[in-house]
N, C-alpha and C positions, 0 to 999 in steps of 0.2 A: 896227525892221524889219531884216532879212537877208535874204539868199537863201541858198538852202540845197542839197547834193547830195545824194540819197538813192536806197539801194542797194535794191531790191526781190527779194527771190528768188523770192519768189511772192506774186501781186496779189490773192486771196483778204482776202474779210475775213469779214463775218459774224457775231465777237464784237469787242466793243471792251474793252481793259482801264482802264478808269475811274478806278483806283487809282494807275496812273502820271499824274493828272492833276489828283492833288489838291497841295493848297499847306496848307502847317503856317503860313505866315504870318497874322498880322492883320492887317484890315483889306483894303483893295482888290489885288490881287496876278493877275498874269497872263503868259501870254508869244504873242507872235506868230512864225509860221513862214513862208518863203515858197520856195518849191523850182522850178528852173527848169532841167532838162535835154535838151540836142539832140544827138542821132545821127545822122551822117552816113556816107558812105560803104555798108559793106556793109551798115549795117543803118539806115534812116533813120526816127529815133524822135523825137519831141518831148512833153516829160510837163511838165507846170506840176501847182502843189497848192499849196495854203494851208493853215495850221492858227491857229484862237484858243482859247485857254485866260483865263476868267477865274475870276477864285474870291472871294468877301469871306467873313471868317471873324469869328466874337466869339467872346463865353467858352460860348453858348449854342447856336449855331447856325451852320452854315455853309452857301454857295452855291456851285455850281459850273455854270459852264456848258460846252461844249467843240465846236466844229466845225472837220471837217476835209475837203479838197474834194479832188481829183484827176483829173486827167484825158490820156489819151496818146493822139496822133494818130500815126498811119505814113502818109505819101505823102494827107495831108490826109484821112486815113478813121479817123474812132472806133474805136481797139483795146480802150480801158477809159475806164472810167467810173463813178467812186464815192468815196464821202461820208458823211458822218455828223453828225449833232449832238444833242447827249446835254445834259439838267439834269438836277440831283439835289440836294434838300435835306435835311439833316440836323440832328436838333433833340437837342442830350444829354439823357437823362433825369438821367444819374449823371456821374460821371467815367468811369467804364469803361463807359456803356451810352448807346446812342443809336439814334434813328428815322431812316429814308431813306424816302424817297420821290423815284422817279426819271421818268422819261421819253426816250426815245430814237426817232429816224427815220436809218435809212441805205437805201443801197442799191452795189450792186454789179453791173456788167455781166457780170464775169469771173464770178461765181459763181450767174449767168442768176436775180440778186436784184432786180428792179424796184423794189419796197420792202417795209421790214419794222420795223412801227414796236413797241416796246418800253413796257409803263406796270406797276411794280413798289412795291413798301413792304416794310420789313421790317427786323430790329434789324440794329447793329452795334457790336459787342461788343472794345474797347482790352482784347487780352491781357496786353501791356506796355506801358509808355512808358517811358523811363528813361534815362539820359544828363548828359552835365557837359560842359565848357568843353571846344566843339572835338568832341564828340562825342555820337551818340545812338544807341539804337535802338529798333525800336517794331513790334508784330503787331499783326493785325487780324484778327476772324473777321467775317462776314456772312452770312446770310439772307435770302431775300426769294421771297415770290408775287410771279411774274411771268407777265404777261400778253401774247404774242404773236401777231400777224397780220402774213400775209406776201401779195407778190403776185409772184408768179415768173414767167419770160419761159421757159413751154414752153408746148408744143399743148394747145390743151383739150381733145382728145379721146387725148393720151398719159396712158403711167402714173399721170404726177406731177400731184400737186392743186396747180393753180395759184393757189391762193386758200390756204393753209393756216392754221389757227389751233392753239392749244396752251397753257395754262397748266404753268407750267415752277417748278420751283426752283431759283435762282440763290444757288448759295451761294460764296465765295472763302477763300482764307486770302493775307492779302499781311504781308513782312517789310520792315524798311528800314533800312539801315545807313548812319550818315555820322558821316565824320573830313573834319574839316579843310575843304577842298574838293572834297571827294569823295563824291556819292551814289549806294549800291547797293544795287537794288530788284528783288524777285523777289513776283510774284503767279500763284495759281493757280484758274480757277474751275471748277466744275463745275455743269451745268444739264441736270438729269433730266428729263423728263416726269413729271409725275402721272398716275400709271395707267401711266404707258408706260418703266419706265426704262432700258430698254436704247435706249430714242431719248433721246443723250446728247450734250450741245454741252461741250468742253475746251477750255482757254486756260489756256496756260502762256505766261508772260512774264518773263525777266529784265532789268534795264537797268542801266547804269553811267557816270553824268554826272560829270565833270570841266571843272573851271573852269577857264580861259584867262585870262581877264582880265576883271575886273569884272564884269557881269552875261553876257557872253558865255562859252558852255560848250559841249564837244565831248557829245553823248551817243552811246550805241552800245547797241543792243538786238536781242535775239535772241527772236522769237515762233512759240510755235507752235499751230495751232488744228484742232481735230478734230471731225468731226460725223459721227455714227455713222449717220444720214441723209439724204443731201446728194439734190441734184435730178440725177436721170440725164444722165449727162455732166460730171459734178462731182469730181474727187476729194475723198476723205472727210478727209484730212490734206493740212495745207501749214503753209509755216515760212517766216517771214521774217526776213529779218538789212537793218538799218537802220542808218546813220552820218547823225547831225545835226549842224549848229551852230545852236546856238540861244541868245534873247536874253529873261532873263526882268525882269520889273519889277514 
């Protein structure tokens, strides 16, 4: 366990990247976050958030599970409010070919998201893997029908359909690079509509984890996420820059 500081530039979320929270390890593998920031003075903030990451892995199949919680008060009054928690299981057909099957529920106040739960399948396709003593690197492509329902916090009698649904494809490409004690990961996704593909969800994600000492490690990541239609009142892009310390096991 830790605590942790974490820098937000924008509280949006709306896609989660899933590939920053995989583990190459066997067997049981995980890490815990815990974040606890207070503003006082000109601007008086208090934001607490949690994050669990676990994963078991074998030569056939791997688990993942992932939830992260958040929450910021100003002058004792709810400014934000949101969370996520994401499984996914993957079964390899081949060495370079394998099956997902996922499931997700978040929500977000900033982004007037009540909830929007996620249920997809679809391949995932080892571009490379390759690497020697002290060093690796490895792509990934993926696919998947994905099934979404949302429940949005606007007027029922405004523009926006408070209720929406959508079959989407989720597809990504993620890299990853490590030397030494040093990991650097860059994923990007893209999620079209079927029938509809100018309504388009983007997620770009770079990050860069450095070890400290023993399982303790600095990470630092830079996101950015795009929805080509957002609920009125919503900007359609925002970008966050994040500083962790984190402890993984």
């Amino acid at each position: 366990m830790l605590c942790a500081v974490l820098i937000w530039v924008s509280p949006a979320w709306a896609q989660v990247n899933t590939e920053s929270l995989r583990s190459t390890d066997t067997g049981l593998s995980g890490a815990l976050e815990l974040s606890l920031s207070n503003r006082t003075g000109n601007t008086d903030l208090l934001t607490g958030g949690a994050a669990l990451q676990l994963a078991h892995n074998t030569n056939t199949r791997t688990l993942l599970f992932a939830a992260d919680v958040t929450r910021s008060e100003r002058r004792a009054e709810e400014i934000a409010n949101r969370g996520f928690g994401h499984a996914r299981w993957t079964h390899f057909l081949s060495r370079r070919v394998g099956w997902e099957l996922f499931v997700q529920h978040e929500y977000d106040s900033f982004a007037l998201l009540d909830a929007r739960t996620l249920l997809g399948t679809g391949p995932r396709f080892t571009l490379f893997d390759r690497g020697g003593e002290g060093h690796s690197q490895k792509a990934f492509l993926g696919m998947a029908s994905m099934w979404e329902g949302e429940r949005l916090d606007v007027p029922p009698a405004g523009p926006d359909d408070p209720t929406p649904e959508a079959v989407r494809l989720s597809s990504y490409l993620s890299l990853a690079l490590a030397w030494d004690k040093t990991r650097l990961s860059g994923t990007v996704y893209a999620q079209p509509r079927f029938g509809e593909p100018k309504d388009l969800r983007l997620l770009a994600e770079t990050a860069l984890r450095v070890v400290v000492a023993g399982p303790v490690g600095l990470k630092f990541s830079l996101t950015m996420r795009h929805d080509s239609d957002p609920p009125g009142g919503v900007r359609s892009t925002d970008t966050t820059l994040t500083n962790q310390l984190s402890v993984e096991f």
